[in-house]
mmCIF file as gemmi writes it, N, C-alpha and C atoms, coordinates in Angstrom:
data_model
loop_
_atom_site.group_PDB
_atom_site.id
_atom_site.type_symbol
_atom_site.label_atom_id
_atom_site.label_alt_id
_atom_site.label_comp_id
_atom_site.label_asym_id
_atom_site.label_entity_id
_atom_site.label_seq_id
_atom_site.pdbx_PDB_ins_code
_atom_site.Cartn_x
_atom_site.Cartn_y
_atom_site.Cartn_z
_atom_site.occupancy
_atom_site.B_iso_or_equiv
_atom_site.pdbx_formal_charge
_atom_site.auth_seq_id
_atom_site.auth_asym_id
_atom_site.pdbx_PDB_model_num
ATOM 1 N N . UNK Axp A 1 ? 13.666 -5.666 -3.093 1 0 ? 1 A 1
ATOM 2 C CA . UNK Axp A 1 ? 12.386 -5.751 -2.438 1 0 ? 1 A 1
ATOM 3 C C . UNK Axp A 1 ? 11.587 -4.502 -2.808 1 0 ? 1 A 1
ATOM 4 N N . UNK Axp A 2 ? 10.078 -4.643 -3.91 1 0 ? 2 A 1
ATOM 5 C CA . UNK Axp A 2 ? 9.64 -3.39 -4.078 1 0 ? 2 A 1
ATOM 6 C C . UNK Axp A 2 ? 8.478 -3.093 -2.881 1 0 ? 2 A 1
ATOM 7 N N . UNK Axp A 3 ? 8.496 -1.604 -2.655 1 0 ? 3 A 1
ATOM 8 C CA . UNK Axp A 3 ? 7.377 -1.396 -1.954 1 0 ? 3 A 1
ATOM 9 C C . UNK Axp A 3 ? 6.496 -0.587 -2.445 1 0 ? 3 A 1
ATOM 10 N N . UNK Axp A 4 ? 5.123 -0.728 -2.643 1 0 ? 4 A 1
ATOM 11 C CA . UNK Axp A 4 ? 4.051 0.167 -3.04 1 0 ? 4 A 1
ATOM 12 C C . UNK Axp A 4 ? 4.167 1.458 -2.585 1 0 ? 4 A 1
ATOM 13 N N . UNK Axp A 5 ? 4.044 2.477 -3.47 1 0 ? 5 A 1
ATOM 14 C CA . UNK Axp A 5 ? 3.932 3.74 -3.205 1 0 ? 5 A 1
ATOM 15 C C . UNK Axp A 5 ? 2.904 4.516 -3.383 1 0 ? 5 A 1
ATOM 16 N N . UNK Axp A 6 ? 1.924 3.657 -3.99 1 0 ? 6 A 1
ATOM 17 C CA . UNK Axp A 6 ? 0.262 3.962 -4.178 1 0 ? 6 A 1
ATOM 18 C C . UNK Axp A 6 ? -0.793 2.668 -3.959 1 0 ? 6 A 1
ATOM 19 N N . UNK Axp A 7 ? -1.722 2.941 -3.419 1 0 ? 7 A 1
ATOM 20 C CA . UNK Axp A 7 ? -3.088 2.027 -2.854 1 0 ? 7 A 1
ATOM 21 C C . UNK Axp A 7 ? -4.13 2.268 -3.35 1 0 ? 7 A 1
ATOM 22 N N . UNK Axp A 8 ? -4.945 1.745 -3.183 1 0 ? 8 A 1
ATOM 23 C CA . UNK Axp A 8 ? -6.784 2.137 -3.962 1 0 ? 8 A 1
ATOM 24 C C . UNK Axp A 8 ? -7.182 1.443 -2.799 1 0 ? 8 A 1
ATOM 25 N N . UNK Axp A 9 ? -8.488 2.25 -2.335 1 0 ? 9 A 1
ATOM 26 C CA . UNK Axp A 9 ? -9.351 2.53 -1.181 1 0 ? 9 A 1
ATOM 27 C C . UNK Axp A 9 ? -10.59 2.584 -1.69 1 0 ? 9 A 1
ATOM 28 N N . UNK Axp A 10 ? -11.501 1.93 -1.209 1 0 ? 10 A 1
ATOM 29 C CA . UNK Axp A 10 ? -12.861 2.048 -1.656 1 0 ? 10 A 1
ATOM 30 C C . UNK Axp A 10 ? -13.958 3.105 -1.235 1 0 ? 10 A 1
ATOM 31 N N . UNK Axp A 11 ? -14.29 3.724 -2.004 1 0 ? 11 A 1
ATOM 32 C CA . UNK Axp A 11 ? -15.045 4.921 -1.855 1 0 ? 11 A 1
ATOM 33 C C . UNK Axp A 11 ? -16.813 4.752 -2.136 1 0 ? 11 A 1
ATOM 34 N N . UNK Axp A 12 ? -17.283 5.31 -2.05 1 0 ? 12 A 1
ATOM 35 C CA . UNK Axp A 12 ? -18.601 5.404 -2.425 1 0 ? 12 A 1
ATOM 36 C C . UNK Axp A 12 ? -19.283 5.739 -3.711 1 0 ? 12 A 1
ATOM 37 N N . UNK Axp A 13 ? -18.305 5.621 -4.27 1 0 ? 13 A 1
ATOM 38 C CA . UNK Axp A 13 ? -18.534 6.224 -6.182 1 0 ? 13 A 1
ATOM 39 C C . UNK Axp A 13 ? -17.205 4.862 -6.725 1 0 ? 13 A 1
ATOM 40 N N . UNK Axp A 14 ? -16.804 3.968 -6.037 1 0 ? 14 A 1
ATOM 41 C CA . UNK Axp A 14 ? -15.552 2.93 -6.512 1 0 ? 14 A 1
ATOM 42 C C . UNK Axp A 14 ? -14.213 3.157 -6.088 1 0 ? 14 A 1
ATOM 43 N N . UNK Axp A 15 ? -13.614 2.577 -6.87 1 0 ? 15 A 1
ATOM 44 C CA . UNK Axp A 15 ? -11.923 2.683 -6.095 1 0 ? 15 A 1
ATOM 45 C C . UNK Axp A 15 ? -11.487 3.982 -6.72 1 0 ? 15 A 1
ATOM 46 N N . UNK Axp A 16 ? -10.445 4.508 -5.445 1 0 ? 16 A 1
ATOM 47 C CA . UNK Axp A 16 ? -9.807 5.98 -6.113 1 0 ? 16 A 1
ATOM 48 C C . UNK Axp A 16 ? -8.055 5.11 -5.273 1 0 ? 16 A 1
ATOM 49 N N . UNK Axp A 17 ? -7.366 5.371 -6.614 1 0 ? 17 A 1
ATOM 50 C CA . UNK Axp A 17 ? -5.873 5.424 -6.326 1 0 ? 17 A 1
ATOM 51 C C . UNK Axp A 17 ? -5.001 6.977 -5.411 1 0 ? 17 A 1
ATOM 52 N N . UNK Axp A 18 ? -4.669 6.626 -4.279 1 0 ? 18 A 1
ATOM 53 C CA . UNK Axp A 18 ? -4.02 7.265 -3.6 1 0 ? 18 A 1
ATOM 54 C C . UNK Axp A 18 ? -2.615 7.12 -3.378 1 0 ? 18 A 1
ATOM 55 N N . UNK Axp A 19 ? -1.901 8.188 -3.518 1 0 ? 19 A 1
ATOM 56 C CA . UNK Axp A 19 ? -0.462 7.711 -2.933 1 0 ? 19 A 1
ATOM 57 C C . UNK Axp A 19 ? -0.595 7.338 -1.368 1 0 ? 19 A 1
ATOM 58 N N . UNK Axp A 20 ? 0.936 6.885 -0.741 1 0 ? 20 A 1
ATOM 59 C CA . UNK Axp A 20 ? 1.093 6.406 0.562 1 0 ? 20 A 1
ATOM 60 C C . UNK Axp A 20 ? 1.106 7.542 1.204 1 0 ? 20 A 1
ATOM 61 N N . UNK Axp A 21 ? 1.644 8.784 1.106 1 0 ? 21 A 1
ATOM 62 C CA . UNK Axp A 21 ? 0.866 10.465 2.024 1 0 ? 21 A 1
ATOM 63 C C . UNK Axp A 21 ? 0.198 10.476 1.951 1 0 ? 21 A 1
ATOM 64 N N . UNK Axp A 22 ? -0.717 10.223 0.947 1 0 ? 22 A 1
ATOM 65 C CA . UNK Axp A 22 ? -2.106 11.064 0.762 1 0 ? 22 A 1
ATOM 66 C C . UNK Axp A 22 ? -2.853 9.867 1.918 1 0 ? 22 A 1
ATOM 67 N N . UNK Axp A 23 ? -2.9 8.659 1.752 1 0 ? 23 A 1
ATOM 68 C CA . UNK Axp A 23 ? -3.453 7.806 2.388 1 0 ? 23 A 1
ATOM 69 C C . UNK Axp A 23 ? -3.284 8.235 3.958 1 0 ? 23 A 1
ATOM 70 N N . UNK Axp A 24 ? -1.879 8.303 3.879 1 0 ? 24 A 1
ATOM 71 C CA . UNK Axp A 24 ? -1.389 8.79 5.438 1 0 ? 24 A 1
ATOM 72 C C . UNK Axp A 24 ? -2.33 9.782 6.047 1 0 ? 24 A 1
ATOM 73 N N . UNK Axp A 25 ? -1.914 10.83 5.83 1 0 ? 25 A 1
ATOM 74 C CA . UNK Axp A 25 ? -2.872 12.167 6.082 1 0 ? 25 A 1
ATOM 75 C C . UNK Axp A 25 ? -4.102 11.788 5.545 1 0 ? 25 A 1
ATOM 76 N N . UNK Axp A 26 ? -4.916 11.032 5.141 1 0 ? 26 A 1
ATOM 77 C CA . UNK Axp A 26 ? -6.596 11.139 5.564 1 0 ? 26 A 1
ATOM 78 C C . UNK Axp A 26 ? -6.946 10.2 6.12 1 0 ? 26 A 1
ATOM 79 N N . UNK Axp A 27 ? -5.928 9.373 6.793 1 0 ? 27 A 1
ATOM 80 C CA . UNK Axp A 27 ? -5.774 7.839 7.853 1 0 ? 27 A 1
ATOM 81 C C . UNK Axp A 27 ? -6.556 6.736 7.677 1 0 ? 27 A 1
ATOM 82 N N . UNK Axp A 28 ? -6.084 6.807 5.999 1 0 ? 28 A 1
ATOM 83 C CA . UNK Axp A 28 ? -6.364 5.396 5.509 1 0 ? 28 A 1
ATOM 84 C C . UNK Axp A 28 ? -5.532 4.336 5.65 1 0 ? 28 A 1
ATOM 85 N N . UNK Axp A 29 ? -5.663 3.719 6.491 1 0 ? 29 A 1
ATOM 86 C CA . UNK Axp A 29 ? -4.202 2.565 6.661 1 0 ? 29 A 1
ATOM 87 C C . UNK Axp A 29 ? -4.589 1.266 5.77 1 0 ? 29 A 1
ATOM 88 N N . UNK Axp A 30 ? -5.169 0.621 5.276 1 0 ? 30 A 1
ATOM 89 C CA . UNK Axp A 30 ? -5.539 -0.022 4.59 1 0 ? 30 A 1
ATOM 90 C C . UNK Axp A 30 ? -5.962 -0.114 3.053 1 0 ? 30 A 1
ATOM 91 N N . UNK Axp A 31 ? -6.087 -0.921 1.968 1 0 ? 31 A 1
ATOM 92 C CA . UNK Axp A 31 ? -6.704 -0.712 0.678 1 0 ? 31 A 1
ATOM 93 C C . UNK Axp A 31 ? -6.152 -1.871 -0.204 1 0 ? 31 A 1
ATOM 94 N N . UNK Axp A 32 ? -5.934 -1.772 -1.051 1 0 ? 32 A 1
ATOM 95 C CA . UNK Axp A 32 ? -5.814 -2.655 -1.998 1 0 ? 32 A 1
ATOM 96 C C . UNK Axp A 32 ? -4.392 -2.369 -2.789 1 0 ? 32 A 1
ATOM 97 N N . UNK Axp A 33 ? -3.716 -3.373 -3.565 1 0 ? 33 A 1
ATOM 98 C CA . UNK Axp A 33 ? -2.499 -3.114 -4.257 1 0 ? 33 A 1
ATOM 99 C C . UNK Axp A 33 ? -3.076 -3.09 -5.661 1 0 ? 33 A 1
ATOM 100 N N . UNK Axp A 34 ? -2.642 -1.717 -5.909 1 0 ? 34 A 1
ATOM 101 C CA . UNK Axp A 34 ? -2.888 -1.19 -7.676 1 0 ? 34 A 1
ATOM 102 C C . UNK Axp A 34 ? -2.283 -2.425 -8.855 1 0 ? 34 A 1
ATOM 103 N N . UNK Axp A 35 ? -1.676 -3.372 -8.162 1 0 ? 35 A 1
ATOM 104 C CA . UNK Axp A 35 ? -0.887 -4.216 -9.24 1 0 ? 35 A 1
ATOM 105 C C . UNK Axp A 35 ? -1.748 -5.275 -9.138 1 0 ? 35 A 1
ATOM 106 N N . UNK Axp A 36 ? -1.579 -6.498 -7.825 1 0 ? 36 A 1
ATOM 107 C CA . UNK Axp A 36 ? -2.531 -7.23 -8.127 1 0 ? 36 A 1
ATOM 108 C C . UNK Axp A 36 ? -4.269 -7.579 -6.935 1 0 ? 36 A 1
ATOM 109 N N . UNK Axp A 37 ? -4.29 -6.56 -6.819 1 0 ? 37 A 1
ATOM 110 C CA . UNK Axp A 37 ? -5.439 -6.087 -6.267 1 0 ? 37 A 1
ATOM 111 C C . UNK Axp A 37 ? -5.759 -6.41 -4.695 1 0 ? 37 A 1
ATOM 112 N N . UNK Axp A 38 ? -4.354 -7.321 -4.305 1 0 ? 38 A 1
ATOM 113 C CA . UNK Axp A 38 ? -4.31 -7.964 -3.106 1 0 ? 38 A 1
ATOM 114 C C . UNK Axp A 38 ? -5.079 -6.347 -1.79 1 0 ? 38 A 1
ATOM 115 N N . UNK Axp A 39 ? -5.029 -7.014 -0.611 1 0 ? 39 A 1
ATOM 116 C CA . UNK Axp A 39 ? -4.711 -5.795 0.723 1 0 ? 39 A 1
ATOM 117 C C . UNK Axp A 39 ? -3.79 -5.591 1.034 1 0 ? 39 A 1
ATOM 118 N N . UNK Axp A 40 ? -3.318 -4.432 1.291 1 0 ? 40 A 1
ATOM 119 C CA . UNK Axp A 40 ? -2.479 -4.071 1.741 1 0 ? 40 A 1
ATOM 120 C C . UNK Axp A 40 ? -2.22 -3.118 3.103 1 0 ? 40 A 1
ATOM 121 N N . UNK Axp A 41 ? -1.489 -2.754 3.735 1 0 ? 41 A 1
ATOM 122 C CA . UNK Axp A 41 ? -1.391 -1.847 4.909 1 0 ? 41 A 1
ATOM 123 C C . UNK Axp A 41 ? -0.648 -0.668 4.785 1 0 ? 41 A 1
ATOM 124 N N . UNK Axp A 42 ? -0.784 0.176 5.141 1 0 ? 42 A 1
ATOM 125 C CA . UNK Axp A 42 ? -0.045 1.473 4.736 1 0 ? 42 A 1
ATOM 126 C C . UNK Axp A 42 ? 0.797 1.344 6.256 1 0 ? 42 A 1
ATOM 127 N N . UNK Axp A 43 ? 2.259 1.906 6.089 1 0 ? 43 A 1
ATOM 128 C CA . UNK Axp A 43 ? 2.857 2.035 7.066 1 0 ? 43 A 1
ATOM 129 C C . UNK Axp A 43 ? 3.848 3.417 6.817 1 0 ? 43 A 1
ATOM 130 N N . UNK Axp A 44 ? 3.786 4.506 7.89 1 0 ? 44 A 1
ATOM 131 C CA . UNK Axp A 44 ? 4.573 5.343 7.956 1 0 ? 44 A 1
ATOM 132 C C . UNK Axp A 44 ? 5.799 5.493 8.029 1 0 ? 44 A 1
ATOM 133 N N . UNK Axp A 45 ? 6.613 6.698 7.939 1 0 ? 45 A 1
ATOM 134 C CA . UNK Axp A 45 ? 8.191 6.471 7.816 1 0 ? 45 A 1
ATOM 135 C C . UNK Axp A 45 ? 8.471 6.275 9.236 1 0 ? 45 A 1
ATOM 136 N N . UNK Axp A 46 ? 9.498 5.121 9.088 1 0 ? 46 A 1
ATOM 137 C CA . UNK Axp A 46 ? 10.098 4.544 10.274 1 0 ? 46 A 1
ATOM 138 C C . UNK Axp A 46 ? 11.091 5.137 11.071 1 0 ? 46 A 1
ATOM 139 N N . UNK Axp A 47 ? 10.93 5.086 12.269 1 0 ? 47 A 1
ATOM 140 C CA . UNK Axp A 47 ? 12.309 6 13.176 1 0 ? 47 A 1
ATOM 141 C C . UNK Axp A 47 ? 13.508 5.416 12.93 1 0 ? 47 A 1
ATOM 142 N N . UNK Axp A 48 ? 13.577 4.275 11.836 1 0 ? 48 A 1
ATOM 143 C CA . UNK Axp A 48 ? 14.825 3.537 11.283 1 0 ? 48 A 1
ATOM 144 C C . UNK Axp A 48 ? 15.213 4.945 9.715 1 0 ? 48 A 1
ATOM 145 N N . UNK Axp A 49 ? 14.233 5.568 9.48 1 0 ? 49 A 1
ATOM 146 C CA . UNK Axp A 49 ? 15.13 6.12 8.068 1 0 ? 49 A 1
ATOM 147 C C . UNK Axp A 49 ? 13.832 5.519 6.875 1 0 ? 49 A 1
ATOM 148 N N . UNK Axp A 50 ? 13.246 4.213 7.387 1 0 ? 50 A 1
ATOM 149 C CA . UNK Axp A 50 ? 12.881 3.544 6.217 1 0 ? 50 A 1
ATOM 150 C C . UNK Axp A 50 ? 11.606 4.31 5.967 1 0 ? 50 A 1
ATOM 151 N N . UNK Axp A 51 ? 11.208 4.725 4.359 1 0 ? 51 A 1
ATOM 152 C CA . UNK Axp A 51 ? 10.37 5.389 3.903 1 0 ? 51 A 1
ATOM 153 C C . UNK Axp A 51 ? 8.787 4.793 4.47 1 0 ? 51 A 1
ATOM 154 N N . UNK Axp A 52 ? 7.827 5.963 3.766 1 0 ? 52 A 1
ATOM 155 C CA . UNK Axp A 52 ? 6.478 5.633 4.108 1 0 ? 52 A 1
ATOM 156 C C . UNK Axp A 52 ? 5.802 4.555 2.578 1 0 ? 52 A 1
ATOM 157 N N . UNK Axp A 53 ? 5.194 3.182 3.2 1 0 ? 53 A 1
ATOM 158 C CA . UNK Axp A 53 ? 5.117 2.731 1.996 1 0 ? 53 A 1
ATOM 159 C C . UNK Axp A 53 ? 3.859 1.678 2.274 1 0 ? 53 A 1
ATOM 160 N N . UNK Axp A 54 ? 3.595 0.778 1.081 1 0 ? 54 A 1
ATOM 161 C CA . UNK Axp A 54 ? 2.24 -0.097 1.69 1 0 ? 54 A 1
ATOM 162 C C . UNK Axp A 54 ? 3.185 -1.465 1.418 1 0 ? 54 A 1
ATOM 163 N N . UNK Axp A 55 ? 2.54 -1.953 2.065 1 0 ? 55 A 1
ATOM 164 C CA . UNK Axp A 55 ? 3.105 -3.802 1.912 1 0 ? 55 A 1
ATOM 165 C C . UNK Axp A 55 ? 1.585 -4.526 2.159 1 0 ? 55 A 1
ATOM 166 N N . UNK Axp A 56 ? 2.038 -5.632 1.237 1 0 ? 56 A 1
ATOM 167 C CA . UNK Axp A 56 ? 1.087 -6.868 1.104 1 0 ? 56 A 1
ATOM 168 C C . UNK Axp A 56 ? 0.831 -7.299 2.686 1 0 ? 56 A 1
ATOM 169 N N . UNK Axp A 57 ? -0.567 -7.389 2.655 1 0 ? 57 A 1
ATOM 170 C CA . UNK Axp A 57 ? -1.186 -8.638 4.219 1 0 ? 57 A 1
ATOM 171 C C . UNK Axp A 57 ? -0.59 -9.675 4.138 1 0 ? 57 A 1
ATOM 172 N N . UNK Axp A 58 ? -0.466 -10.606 2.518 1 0 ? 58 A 1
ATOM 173 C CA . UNK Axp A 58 ? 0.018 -11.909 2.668 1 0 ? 58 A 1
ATOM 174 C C . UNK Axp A 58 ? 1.265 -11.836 1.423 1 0 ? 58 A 1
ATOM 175 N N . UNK Axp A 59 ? 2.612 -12.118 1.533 1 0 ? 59 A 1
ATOM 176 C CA . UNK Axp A 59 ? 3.135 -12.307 0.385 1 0 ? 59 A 1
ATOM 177 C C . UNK Axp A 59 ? 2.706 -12.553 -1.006 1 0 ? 59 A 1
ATOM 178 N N . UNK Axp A 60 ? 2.663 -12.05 -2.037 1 0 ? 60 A 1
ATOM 179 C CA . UNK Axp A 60 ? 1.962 -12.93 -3.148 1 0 ? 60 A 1
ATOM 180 C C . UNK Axp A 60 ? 3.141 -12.743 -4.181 1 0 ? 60 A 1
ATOM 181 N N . UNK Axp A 61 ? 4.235 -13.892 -4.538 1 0 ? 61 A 1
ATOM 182 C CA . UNK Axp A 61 ? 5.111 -13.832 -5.299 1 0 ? 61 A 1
ATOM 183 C C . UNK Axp A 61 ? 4.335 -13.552 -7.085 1 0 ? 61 A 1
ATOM 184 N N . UNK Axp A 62 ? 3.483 -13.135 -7.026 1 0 ? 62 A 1
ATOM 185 C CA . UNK Axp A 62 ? 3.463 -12.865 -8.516 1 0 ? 62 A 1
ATOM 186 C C . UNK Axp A 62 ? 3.005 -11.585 -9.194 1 0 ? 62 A 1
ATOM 187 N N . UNK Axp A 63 ? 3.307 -10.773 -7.66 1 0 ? 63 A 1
ATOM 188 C CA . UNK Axp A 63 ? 3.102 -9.144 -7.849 1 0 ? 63 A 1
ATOM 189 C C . UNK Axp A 63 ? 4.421 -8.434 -7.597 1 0 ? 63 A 1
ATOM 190 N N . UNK Axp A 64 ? 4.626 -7.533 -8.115 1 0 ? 64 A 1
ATOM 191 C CA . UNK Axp A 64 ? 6.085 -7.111 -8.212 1 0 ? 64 A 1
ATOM 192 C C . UNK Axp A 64 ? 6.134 -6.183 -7.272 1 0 ? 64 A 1
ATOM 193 N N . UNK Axp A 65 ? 5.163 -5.96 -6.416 1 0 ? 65 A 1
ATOM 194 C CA . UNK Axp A 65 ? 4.947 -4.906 -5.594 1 0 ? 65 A 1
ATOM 195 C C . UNK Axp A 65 ? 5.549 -5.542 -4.382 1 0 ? 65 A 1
ATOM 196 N N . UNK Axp A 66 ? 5.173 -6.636 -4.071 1 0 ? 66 A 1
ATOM 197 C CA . UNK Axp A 66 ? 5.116 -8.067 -2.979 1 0 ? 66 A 1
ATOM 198 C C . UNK Axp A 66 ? 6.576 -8.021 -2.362 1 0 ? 66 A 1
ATOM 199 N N . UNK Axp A 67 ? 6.635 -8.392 -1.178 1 0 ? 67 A 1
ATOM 200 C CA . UNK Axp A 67 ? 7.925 -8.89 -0.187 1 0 ? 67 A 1
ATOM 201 C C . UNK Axp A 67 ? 8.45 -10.209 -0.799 1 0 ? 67 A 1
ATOM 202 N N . UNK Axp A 68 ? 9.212 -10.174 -1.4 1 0 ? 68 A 1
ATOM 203 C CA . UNK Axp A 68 ? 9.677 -11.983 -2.045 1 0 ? 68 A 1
ATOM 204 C C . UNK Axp A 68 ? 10.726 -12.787 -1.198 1 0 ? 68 A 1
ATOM 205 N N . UNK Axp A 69 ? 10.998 -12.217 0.207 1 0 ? 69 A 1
ATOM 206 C CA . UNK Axp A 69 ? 11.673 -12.821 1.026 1 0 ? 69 A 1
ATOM 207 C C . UNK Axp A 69 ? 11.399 -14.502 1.233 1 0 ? 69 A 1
């Protein structure tokens, strides 16, 4: 199962690629997937261990970034 470790956020000059900290710390929770341009959500590291990462709004099996559950 891959998870995004970078997003693009829309800015006022176009999209700028951010990692999932950087997004974190300027509390961008939202943006787009660098692969296939879907939305995505940024989610912080979990009190489970599990890293800070973005996941797809909707599954899309033909991005490698995507939940393929």
């Amino acid at each position: 199962m891959a998870k995004g470790t970078t997003i693009e956020i829309q800015t006022p000059t176009g999209w700028q690629t951010l990692t999932v900290a950087d997004a974190i710390e300027r509390n961008e929770r939202r943006g787009r997937c660098v692969e296939c341009k879907n939305p995505v959500r940024v989610h912080r590291t979990g009190r489970n261990g599990m890293a800070a990462h973005a996941e797809h709004l909707k599954r899309n099996p033909e991005c490698s970034l995507s939940d393929h559950l």
